[in-house]
VMD Tcl script that builds the backbone (N, CA, C; Angstrom):
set m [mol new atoms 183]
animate dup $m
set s [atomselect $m all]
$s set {name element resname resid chain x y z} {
  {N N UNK 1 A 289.853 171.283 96.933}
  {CA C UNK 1 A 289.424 172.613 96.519}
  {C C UNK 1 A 289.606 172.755 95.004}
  {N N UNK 2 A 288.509 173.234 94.265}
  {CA C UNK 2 A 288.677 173.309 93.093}
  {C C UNK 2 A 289.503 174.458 92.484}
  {N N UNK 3 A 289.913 174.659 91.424}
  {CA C UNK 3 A 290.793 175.561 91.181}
  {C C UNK 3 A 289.472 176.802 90.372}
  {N N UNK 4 A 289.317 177.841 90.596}
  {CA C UNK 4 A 288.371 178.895 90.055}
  {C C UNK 4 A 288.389 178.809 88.208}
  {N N UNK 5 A 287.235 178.658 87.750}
  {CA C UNK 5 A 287.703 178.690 86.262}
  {C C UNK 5 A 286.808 180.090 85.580}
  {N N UNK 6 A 287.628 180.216 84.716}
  {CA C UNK 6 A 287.339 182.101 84.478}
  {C C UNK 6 A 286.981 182.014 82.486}
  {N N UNK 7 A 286.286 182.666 81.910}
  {CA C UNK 7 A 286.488 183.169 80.769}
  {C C UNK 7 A 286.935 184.504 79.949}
  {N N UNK 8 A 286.988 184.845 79.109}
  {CA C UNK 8 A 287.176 185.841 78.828}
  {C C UNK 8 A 286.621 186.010 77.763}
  {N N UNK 9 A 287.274 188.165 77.254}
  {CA C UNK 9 A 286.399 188.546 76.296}
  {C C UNK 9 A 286.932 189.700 75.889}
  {N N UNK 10 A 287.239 190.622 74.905}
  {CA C UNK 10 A 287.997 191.206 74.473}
  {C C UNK 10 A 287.132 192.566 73.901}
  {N N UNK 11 A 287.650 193.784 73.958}
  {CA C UNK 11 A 287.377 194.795 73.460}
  {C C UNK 11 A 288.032 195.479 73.126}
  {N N UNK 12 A 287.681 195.868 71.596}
  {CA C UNK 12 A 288.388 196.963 71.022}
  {C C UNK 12 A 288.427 198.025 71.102}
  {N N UNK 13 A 288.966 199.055 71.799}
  {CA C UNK 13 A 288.371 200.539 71.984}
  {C C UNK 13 A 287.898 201.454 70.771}
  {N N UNK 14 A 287.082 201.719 71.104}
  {CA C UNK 14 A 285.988 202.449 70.020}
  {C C UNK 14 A 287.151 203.375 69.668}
  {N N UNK 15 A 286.944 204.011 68.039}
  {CA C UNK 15 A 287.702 205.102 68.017}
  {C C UNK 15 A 286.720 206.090 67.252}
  {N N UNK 16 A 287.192 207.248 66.889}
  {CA C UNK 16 A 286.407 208.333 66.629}
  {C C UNK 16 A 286.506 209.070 65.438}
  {N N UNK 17 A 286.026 210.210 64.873}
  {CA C UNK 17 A 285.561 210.294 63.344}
  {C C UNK 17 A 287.224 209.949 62.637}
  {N N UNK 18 A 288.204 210.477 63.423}
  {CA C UNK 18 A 289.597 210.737 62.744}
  {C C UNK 18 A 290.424 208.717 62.630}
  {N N UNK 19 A 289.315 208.246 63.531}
  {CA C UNK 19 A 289.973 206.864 63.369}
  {C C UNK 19 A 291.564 206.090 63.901}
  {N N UNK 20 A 292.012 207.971 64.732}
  {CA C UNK 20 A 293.819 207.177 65.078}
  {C C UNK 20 A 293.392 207.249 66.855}
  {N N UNK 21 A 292.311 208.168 67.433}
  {CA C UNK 21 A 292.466 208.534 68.730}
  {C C UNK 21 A 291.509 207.337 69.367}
  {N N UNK 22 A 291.073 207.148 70.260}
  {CA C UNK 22 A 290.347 206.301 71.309}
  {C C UNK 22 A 288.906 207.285 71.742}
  {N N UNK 23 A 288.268 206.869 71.936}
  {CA C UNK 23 A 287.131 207.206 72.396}
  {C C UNK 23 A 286.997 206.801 73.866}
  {N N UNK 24 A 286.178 207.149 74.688}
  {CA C UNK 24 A 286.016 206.552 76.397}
  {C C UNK 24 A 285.509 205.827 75.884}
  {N N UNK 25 A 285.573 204.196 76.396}
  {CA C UNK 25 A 285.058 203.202 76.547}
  {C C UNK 25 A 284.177 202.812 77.787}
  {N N UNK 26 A 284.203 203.845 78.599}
  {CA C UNK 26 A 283.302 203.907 79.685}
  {C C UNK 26 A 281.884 203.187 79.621}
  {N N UNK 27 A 281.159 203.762 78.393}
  {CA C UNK 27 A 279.958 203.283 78.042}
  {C C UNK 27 A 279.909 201.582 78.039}
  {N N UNK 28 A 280.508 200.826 77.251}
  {CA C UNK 28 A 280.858 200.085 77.190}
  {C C UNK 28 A 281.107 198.490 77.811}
  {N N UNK 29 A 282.362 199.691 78.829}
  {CA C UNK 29 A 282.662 198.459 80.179}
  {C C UNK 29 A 281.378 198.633 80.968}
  {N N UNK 30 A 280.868 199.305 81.541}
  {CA C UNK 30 A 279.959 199.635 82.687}
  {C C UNK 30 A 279.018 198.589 81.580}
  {N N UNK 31 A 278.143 198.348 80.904}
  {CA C UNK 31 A 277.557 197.337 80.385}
  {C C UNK 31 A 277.972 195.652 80.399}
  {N N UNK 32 A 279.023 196.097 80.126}
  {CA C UNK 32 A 279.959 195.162 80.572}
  {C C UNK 32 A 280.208 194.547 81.978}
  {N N UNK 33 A 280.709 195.135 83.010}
  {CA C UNK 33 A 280.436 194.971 84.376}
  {C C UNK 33 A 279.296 194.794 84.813}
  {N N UNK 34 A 277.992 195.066 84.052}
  {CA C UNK 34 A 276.703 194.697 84.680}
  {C C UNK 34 A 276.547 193.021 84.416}
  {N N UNK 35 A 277.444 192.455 83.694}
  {CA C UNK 35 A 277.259 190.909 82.940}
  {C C UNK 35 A 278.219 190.570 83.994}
  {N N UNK 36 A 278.730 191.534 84.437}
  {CA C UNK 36 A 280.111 190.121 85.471}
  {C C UNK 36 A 281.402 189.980 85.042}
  {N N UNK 37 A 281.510 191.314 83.916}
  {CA C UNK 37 A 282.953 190.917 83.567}
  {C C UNK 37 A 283.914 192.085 83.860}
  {N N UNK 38 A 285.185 192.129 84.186}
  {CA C UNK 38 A 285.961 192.910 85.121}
  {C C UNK 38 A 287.350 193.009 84.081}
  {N N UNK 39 A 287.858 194.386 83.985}
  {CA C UNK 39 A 288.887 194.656 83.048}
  {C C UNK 39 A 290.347 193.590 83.940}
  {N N UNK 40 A 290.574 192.798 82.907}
  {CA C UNK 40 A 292.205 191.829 83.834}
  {C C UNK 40 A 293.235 192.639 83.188}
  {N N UNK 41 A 293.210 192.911 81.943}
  {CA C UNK 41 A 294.588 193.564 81.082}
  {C C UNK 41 A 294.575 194.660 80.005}
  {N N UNK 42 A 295.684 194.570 79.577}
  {CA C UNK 42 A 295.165 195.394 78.025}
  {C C UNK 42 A 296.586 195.099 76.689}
  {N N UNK 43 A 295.952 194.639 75.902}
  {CA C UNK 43 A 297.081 194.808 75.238}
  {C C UNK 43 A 297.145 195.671 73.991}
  {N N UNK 44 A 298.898 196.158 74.241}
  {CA C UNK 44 A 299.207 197.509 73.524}
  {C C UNK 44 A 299.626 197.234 72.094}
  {N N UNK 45 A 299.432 198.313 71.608}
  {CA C UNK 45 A 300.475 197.972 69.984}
  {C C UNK 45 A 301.599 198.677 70.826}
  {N N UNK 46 A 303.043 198.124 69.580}
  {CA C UNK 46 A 304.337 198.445 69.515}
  {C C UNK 46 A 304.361 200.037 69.529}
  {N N UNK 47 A 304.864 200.784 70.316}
  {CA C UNK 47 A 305.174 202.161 70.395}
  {C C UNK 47 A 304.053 202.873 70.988}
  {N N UNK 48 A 302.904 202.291 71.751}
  {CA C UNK 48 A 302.317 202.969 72.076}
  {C C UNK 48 A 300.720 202.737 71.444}
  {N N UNK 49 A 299.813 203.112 72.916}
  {CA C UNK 49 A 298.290 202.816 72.300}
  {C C UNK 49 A 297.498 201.836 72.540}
  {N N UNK 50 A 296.540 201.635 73.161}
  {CA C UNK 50 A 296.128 200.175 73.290}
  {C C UNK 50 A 295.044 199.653 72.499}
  {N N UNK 51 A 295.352 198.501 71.965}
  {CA C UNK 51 A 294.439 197.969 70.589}
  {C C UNK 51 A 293.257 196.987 71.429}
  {N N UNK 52 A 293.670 196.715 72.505}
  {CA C UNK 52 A 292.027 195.451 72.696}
  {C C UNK 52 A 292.326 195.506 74.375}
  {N N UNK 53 A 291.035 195.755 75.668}
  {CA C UNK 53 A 291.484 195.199 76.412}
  {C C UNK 53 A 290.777 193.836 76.601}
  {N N UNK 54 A 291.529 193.670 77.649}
  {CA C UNK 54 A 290.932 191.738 78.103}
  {C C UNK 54 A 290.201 191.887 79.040}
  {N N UNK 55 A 289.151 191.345 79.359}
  {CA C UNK 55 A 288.027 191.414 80.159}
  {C C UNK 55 A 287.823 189.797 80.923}
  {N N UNK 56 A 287.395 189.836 81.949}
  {CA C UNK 56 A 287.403 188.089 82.356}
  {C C UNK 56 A 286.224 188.346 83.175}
  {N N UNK 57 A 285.976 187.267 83.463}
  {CA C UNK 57 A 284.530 186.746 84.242}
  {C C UNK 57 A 284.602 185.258 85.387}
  {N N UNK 58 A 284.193 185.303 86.612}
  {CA C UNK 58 A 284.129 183.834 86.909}
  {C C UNK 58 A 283.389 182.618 86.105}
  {N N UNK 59 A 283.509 181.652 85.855}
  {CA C UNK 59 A 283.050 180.992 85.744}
  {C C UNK 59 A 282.085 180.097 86.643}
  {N N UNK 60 A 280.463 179.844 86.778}
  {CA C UNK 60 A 280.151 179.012 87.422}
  {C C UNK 60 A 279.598 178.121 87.129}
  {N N UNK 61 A 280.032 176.954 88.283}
  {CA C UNK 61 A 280.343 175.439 88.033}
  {C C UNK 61 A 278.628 174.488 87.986}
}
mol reanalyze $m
mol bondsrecalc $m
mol representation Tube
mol addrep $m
C-alpha cells in the first residue's frame, strides 16, 4: 500500500484599509476548495493573530 502523498499551499489572510485586522477569507478558500485544496492548519504570530493558513491537497499518482 502506498503511503498518500499530499502538497501544499499557503495563504495570507487578506487584510483591510487599516492593515492590522483580517478580512473573511471566505472568498478565497471556497476558490480554493474548488481546486481540491482543504484548510490542514494555521499558523499564528506570537501573542495572537494568524499570519498564513496551510492548505493541502492529495496528490495524484
Amino acid at each position: 500500500m502506498a503511503s498518500e502523498q499530499w502538497e501544499y499551499e499557503t495563504l495570507k489572510p487578506p487584510r483591510g484599509a487599516t492593515k492590522k485586522e483580517s478580512v473573511d477569507p471566505k472568498a478565497a478558500l471556497n476558490e480554493l476548495g474548488k481546486e481540491g485544496w482543504e484548510l490542514a492548519d494555521t499558523i499564528d504570530y506570537v501573542g495572537g493573530g494568524t499570519n498564513l493558513l496551510v492548505l493541502k491537497r492529495r496528490v495524484d499518482e
